[in-house]
C-alpha atoms as a printed R data frame, in Angstrom:
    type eleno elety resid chain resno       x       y       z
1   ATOM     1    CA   UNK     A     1  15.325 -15.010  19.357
2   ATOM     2    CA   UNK     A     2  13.203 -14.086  21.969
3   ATOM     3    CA   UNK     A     3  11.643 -16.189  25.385
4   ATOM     4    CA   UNK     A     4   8.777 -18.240  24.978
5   ATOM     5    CA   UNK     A     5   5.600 -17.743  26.560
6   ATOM     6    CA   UNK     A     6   6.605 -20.212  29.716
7   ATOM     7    CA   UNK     A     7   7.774 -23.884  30.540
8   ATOM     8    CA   UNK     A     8   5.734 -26.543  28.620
9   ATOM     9    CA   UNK     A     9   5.912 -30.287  29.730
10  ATOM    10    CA   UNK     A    10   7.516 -32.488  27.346
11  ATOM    11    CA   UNK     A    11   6.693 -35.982  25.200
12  ATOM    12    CA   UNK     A    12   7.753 -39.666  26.393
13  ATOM    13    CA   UNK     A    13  10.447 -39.094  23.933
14  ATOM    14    CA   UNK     A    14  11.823 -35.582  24.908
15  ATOM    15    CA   UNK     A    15  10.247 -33.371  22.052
16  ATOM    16    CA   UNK     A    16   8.144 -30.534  23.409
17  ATOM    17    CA   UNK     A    17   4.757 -30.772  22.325
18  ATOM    18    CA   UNK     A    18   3.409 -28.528  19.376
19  ATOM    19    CA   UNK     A    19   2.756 -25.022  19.914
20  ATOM    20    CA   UNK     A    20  -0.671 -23.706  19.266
21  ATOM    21    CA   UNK     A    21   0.528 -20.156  17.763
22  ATOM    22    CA   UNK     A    22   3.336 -17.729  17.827
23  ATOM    23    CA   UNK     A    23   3.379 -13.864  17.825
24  ATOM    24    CA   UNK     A    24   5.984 -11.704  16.621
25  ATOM    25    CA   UNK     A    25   6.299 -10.353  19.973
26  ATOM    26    CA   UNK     A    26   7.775 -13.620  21.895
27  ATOM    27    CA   UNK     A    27  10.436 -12.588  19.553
28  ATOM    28    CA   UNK     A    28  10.477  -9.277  21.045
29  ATOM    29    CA   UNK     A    29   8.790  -6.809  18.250
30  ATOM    30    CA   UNK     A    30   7.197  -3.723  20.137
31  ATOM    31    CA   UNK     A    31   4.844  -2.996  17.090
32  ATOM    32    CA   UNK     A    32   4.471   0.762  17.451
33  ATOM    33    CA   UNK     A    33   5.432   1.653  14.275
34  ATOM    34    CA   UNK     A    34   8.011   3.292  15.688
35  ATOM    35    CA   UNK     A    35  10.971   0.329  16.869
36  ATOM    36    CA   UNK     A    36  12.411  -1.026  14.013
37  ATOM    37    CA   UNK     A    37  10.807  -4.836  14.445
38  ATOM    38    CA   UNK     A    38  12.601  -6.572  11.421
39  ATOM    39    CA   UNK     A    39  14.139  -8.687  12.999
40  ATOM    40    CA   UNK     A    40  11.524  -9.779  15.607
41  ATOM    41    CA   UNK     A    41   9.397 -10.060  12.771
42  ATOM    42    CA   UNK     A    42  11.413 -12.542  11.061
43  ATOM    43    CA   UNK     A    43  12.584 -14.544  13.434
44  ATOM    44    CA   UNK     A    44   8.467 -15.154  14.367
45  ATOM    45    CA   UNK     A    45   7.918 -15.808  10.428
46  ATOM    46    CA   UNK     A    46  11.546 -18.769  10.582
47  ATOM    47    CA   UNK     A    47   9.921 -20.052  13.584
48  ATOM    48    CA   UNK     A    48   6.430 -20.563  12.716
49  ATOM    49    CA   UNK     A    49   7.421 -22.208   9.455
50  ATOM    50    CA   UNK     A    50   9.952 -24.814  10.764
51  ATOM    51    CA   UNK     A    51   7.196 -25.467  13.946
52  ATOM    52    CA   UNK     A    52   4.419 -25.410  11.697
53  ATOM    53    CA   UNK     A    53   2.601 -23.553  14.181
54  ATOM    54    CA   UNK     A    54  -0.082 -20.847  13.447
55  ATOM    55    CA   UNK     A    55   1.658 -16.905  13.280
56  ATOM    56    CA   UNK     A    56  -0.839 -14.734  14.871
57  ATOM    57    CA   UNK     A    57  -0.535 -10.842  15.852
58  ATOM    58    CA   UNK     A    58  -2.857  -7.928  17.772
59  ATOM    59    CA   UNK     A    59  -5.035  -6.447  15.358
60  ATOM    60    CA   UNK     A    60  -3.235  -3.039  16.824
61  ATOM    61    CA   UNK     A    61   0.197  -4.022  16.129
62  ATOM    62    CA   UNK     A    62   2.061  -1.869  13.626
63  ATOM    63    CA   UNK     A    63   5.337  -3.611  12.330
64  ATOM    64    CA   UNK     A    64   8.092  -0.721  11.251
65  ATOM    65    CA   UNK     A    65  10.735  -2.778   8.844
66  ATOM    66    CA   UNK     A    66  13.803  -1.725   7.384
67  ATOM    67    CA   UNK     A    67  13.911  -4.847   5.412
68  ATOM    68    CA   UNK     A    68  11.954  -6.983   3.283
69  ATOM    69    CA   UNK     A    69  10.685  -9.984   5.473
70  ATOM    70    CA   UNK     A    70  11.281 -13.569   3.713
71  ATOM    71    CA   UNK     A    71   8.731 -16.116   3.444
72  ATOM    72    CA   UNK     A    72  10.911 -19.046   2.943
73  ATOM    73    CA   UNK     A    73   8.389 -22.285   3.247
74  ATOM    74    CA   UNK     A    74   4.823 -23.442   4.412
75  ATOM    75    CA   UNK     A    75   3.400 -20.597   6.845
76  ATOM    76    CA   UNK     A    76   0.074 -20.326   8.309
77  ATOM    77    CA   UNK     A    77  -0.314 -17.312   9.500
78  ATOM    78    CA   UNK     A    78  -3.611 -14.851  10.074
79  ATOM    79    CA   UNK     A    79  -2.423 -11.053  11.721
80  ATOM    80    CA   UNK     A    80  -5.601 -10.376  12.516
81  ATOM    81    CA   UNK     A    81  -5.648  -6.992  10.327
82  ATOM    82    CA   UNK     A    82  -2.249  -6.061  11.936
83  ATOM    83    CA   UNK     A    83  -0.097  -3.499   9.605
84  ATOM    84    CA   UNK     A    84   3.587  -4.730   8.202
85  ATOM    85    CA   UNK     A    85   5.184  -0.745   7.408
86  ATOM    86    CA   UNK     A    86   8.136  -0.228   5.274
87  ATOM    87    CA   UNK     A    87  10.869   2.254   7.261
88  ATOM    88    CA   UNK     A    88  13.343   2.298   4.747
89  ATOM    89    CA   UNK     A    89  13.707   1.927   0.654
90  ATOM    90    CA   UNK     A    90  13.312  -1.624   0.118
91  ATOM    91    CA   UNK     A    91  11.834  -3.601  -3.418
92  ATOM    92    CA   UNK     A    92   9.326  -5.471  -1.278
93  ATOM    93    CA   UNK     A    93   7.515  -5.295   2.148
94  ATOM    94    CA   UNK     A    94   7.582  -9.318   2.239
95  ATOM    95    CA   UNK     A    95   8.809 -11.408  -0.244
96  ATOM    96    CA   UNK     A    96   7.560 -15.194  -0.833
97  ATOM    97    CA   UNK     A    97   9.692 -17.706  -2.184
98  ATOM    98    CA   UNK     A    98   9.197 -20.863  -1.579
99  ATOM    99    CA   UNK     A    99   7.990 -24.504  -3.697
100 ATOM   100    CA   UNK     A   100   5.915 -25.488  -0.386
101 ATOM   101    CA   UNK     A   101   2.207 -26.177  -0.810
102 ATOM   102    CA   UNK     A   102  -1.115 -24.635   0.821
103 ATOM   103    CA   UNK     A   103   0.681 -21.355   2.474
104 ATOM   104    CA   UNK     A   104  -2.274 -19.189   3.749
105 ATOM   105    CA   UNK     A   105  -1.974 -15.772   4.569
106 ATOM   106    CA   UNK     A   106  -5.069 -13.748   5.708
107 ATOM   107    CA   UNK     A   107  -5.849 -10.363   7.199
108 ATOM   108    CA   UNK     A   108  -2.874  -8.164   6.640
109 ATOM   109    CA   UNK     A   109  -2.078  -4.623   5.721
110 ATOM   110    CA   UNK     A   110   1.564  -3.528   4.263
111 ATOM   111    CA   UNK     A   111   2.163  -0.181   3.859
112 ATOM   112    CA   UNK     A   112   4.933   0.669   1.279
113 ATOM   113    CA   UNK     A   113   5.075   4.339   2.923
114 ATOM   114    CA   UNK     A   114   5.907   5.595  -0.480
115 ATOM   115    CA   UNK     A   115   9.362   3.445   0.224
116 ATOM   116    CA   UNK     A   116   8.803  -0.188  -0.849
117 ATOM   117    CA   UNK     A   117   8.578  -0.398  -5.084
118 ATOM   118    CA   UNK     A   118   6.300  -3.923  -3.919
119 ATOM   119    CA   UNK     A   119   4.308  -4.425  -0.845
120 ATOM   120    CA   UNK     A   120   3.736  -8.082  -1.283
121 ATOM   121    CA   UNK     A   121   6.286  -9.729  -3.975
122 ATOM   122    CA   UNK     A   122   5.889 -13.374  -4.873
123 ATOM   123    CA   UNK     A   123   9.097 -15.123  -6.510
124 ATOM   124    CA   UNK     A   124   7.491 -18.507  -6.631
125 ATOM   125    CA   UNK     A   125   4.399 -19.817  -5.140
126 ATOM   126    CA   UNK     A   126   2.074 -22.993  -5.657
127 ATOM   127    CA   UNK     A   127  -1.199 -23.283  -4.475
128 ATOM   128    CA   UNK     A   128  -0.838 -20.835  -1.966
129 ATOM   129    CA   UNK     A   129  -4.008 -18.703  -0.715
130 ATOM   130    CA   UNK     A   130  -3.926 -14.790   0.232
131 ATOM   131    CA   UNK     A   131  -7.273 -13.576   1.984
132 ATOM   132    CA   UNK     A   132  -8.076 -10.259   3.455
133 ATOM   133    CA   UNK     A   133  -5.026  -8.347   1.952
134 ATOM   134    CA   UNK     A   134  -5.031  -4.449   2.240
135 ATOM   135    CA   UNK     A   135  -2.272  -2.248   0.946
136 ATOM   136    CA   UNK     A   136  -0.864   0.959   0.424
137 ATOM   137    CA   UNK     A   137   1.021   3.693  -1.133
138 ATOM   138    CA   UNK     A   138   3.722   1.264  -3.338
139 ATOM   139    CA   UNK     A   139   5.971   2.931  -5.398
140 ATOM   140    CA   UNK     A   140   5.716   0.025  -8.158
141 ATOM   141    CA   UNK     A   141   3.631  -2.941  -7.398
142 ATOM   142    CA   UNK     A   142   1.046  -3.364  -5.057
143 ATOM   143    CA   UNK     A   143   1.143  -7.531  -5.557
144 ATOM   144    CA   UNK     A   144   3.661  -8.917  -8.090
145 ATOM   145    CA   UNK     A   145   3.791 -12.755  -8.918
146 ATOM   146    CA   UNK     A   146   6.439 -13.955 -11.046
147 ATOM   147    CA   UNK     A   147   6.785 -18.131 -10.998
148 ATOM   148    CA   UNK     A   148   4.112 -20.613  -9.602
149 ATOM   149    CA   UNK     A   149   0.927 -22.241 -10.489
150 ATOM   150    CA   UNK     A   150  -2.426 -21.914  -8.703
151 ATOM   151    CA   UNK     A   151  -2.741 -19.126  -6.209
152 ATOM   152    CA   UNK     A   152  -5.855 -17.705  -4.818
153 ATOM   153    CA   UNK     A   153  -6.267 -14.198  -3.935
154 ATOM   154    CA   UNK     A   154  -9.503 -12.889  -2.692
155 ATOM   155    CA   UNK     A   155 -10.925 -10.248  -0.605
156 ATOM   156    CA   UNK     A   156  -8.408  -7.610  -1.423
157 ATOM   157    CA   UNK     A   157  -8.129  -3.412  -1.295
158 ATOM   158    CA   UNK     A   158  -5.441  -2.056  -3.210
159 ATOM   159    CA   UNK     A   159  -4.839   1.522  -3.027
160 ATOM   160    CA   UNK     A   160  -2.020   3.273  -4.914
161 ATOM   161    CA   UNK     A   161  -2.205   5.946  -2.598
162 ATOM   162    CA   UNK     A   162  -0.466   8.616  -4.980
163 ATOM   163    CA   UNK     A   163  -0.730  12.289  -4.279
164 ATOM   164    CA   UNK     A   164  -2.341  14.470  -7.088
165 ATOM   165    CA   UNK     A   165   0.909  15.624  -8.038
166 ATOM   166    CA   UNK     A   166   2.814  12.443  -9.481
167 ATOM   167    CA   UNK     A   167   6.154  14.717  -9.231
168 ATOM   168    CA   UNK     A   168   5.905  14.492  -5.425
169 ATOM   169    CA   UNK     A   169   7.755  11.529  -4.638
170 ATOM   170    CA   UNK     A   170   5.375   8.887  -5.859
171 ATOM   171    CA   UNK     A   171   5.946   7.019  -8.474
172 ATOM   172    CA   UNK     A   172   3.895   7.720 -11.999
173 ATOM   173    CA   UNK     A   173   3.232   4.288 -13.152
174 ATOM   174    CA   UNK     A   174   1.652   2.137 -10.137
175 ATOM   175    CA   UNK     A   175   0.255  -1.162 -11.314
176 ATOM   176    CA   UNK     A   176  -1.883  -2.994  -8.672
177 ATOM   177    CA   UNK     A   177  -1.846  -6.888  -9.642
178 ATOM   178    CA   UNK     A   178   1.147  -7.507 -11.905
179 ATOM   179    CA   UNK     A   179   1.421 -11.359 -12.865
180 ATOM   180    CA   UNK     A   180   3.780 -13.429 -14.684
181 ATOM   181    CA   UNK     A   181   2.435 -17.228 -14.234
182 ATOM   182    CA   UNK     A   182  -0.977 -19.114 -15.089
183 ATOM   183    CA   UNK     A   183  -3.561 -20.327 -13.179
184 ATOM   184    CA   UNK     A   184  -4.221 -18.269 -10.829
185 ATOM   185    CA   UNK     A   185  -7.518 -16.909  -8.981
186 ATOM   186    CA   UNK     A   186  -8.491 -13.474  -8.196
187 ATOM   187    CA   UNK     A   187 -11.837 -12.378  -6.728
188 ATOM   188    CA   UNK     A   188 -13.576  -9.643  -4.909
189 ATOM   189    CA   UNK     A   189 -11.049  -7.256  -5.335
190 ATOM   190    CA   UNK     A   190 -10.793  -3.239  -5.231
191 ATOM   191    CA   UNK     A   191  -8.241  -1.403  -6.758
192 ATOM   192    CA   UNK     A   192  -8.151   2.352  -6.393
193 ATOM   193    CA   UNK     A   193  -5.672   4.886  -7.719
194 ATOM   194    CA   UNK     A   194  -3.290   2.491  -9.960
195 ATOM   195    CA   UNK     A   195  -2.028   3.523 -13.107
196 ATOM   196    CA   UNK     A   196  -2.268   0.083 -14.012
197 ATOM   197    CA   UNK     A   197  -5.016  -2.202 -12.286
198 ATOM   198    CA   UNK     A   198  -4.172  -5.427 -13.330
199 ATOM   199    CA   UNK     A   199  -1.564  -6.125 -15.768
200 ATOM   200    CA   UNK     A   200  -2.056 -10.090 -16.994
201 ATOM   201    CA   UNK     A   201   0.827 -11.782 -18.533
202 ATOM   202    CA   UNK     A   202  -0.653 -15.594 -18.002
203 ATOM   203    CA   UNK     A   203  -3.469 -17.228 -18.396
204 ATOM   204    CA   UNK     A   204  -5.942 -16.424 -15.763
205 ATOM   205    CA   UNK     A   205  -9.227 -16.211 -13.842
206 ATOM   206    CA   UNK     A   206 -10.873 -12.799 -12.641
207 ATOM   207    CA   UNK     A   207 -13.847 -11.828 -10.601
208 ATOM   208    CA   UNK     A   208 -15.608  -8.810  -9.429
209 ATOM   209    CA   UNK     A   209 -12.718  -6.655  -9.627
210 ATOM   210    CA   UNK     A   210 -13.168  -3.115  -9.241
211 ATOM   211    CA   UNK     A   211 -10.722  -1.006 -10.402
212 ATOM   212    CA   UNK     A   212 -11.388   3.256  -9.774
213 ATOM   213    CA   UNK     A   213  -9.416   6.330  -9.358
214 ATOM   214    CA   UNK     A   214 -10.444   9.839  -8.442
215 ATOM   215    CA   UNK     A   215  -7.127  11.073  -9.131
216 ATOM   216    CA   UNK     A   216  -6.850  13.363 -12.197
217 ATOM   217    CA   UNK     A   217  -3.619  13.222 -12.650
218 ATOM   218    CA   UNK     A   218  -3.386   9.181 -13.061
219 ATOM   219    CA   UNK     A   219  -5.812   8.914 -15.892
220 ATOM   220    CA   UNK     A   220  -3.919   9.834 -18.903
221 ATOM   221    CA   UNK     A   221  -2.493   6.538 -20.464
222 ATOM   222    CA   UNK     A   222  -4.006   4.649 -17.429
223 ATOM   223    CA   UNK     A   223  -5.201   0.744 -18.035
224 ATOM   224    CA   UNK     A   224  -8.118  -1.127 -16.214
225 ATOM   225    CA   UNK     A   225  -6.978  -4.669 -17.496
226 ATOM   226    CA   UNK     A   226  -3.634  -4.874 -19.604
227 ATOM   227    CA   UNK     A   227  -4.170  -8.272 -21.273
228 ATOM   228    CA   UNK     A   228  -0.391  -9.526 -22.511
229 ATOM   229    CA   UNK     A   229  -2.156 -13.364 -22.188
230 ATOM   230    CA   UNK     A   230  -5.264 -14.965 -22.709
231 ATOM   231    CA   UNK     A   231  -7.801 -14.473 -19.194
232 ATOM   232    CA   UNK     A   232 -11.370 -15.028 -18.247
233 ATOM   233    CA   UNK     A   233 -12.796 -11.450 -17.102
234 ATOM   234    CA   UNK     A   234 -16.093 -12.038 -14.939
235 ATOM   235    CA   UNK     A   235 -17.963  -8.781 -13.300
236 ATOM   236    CA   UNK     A   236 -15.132  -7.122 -13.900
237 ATOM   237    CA   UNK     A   237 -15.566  -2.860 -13.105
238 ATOM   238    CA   UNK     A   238 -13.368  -0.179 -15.059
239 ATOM   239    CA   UNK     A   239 -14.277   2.881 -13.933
240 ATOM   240    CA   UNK     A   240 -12.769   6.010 -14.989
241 ATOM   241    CA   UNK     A   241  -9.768   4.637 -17.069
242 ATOM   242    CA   UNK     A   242  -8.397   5.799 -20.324
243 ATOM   243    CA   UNK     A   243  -8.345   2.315 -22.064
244 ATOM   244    CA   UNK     A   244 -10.558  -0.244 -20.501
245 ATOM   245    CA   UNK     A   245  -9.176  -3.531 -22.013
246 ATOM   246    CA   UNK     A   246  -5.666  -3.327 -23.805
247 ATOM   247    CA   UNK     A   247  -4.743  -6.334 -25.944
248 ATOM   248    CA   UNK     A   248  -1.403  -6.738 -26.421
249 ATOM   249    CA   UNK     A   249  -1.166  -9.873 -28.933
250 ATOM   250    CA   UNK     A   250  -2.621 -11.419 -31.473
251 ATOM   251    CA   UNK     A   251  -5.200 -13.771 -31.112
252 ATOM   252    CA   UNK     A   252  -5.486 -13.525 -27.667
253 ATOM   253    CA   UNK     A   253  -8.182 -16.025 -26.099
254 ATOM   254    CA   UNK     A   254  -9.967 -13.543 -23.767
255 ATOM   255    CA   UNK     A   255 -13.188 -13.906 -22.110
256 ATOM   256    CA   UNK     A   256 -15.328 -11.432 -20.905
257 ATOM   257    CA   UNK     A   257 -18.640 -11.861 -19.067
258 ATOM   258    CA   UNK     A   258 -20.827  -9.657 -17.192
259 ATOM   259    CA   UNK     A   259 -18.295  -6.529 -17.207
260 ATOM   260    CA   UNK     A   260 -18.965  -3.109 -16.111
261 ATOM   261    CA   UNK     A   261 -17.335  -0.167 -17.788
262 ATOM   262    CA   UNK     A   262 -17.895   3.449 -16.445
263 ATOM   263    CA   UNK     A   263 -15.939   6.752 -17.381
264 ATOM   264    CA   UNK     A   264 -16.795   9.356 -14.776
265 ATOM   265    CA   UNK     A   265 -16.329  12.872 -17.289
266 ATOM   266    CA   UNK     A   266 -18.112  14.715 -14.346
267 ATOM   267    CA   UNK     A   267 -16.089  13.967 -11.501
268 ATOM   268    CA   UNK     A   268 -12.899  16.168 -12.052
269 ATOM   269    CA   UNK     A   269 -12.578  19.071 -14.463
270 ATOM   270    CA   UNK     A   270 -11.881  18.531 -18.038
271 ATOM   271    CA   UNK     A   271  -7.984  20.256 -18.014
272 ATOM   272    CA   UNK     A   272  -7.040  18.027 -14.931
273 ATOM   273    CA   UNK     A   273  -5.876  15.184 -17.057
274 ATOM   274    CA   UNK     A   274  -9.066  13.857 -18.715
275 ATOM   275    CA   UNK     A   275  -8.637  11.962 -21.921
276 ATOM   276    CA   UNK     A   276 -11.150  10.556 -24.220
277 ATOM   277    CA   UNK     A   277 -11.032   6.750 -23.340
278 ATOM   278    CA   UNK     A   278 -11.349   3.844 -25.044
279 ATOM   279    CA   UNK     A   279 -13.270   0.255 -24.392
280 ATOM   280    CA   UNK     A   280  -9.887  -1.842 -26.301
281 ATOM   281    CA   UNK     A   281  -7.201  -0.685 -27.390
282 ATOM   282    CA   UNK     A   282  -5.523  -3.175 -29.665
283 ATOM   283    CA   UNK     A   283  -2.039  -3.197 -30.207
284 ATOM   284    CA   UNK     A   284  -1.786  -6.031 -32.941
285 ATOM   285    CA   UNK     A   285  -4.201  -7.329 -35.273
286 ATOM   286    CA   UNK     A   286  -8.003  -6.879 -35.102
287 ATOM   287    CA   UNK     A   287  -8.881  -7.853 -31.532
288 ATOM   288    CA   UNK     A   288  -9.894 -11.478 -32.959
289 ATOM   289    CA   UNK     A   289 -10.145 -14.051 -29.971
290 ATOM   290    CA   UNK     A   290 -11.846 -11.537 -27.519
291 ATOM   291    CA   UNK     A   291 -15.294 -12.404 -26.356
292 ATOM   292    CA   UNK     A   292 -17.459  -9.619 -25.110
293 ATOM   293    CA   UNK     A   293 -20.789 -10.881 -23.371
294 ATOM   294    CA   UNK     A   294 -24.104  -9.721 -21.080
295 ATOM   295    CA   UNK     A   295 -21.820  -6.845 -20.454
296 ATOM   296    CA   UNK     A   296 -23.077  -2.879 -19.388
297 ATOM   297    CA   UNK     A   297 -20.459  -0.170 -20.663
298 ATOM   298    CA   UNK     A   298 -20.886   3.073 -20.683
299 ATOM   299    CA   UNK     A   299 -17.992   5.700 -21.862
300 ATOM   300    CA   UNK     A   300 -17.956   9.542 -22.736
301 ATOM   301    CA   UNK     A   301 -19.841  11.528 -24.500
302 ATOM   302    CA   UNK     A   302 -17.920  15.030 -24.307
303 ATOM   303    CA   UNK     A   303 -15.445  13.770 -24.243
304 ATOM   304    CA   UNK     A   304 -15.463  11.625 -27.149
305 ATOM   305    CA   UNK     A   305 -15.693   7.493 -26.255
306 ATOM   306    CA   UNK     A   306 -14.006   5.175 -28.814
307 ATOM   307    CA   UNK     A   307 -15.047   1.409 -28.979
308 ATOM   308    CA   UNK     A   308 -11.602   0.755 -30.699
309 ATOM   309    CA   UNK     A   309  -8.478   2.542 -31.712
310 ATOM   310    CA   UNK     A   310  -8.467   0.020 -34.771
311 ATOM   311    CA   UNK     A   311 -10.608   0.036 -37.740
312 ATOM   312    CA   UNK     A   312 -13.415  -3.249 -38.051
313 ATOM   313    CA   UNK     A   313 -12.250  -4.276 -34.548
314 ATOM   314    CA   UNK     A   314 -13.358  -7.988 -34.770
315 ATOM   315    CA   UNK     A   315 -13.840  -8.248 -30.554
316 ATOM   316    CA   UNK     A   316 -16.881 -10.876 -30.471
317 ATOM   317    CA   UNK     A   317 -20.318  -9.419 -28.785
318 ATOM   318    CA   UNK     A   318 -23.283 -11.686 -29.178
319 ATOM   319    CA   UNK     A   319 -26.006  -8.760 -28.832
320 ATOM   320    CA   UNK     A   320 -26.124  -9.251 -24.944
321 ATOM   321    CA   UNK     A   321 -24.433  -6.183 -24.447
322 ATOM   322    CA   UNK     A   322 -25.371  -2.826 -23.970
323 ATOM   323    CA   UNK     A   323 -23.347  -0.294 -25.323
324 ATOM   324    CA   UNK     A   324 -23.512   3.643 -24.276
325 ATOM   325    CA   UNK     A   325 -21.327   6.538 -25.595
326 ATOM   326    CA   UNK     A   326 -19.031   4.620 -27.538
327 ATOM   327    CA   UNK     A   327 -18.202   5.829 -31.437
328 ATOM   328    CA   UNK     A   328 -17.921   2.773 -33.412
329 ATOM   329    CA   UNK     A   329 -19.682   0.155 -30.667
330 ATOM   330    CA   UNK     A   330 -21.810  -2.386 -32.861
331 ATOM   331    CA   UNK     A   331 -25.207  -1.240 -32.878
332 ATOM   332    CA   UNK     A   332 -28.018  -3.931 -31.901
């Protein structure tokens, strides 16, 4: 615990009145990045869900953790672009888990300092809204949701943050979004130097997500959008991955409108880990139950572009789309 920010007059009845905001530093956090402020940290997080009082930081503060810091109910809070930093190994920076309604959390960075495998892990959520997240350098997961039901996540930058050589310390297989549950929202969203970008294993909603690396040595067997469910794909961006759309099952029902695919052959040099990509790479059946429409994709020509890995890949296109560089694209 910490002291408060001075004596406050109380109700008729004895309560004191309700606080307008907390900081983690009533709590005493230093937020140098240096002090470890774990426990500060989560005593300010306890308190401003059982007050139900707004948890508020200085955009300069740098939180230094040793452990994860629980989310355990309803929290408001907005940290005004201040920087949570794992110190220590730890499976997640902060950790959600809670069956309260409406938790909002905007304008925060985690750093996973090449420590954390997650910088924000959610156990179980429902109808909770994340807005203004940056993060960095996770060693698994940038944002992992297992359990829950409509959760809104927009205004994001995810950066993998891996050096060139993968052998360094960081892990090889970074996936930025990794979710487990349906109905979920996720929208104006950048996603640089992941392995995986967005691995879907519910049913749900995407738009304008950008998803780039410039790293040579992540591209081999990288993903843009690794479809184990059903999802509707709007202005999504792959650019510069080796398989723009996996589909894992069957029959999945995916839609995809007004997509962007890009592969960059000229950016790095052809032994430095380029790999001829592909648009879908289906891993059962024919690719029946994807819809491709209004779309712009352009792949490789040196380097070889493949619409499919399968033969009569049955994706659905409507003519709307424009198709550059890719053997075995249907032809207008």
């Amino acid at each position: 615990g910490g002291s408060t920010s001075g004596a406050r007059a109380c109700t008729d009845d004895g309560r004191l009145p309700p606080r307008v905001q907390i900081t983690p530093f009533e709590f005493g956090a230093v937020g140098d990045g240096l002090a470890d402020d774990t426990r500060a940290l989560q005593s300010a997080v306890d308190a401003a869900v059982a007050r139900r009082t707004l948890l508020t930081s200085p955009m300069s503060a740098v939180y230094s953790v040793s452990a994860p810091i629980e989310i355990r109910g309803l929290l408001n809070a907005d940290f005004n672009l201040a920087e949570i930093r794992a110190a220590a190994p730890m499976a997640a920076v902060v950790r959600y888990d809670a069956k309260s309604y409406y938790t909002l959390v905007r304008n925060l960075r985690i750093d996973g300092n090449q420590r954390a495998q997650v910088c924000l892990g959610i156990v179980n959520a429902q109808k909770m809204r994340i807005d203004n997240l940056i993060t960095g350098r996770h060693l698994n997961t940038a944002l992992k949701i297992e359990r829950g039901y409509e959760i809104f996540v927009q205004n994001a930058h995810i950066n993998g943050g891996a050096p060139d050589d993968i052998t360094q310390g960081a892990a090889e297989n970074t996936v930025g979004i990794d979710i487990a549950t349906s109905d979920c929202h996720f929208s104006d969203i950048v996603i640089i130097d992941c392995k995986t970008a967005v691995a879907n294993r519910g049913f749900n909603f995407y738009e304008r997500i950008h998803a780039w690396t410039y790293k040579p040595s992540i591209i081999k067997e990288s993903v843009c959008f690794d479809l184990w469910n059903g999802c509707v794909v709007s202005g999504g961006y792959a650019d510069t991955f080796q398989t723009c759309f996996r589909v894992r099952h069957r029959g999945l029902p995916c839609k995809l409108s007004g997509c962007y695919a890009y592969y960059n052959e000229n950016l790095y040099a052809a032994d430095r880990g380029h790999v001829a990509p592909y648009l879908f790479w289906i891993d059962e059946g024919d690719g029946r139950g994807v819809s491709l429409q209004a779309s712009y994709l352009r792949g490789s020509e040196a380097l070889g572009g493949h619409y499919s890995n399968v033969e009569a890949c049955a994706v659905y296109t409507d003519g709307s789309d424009s198709f550059f560089r890719w053997s075995g694209a249907p032809q207008k």
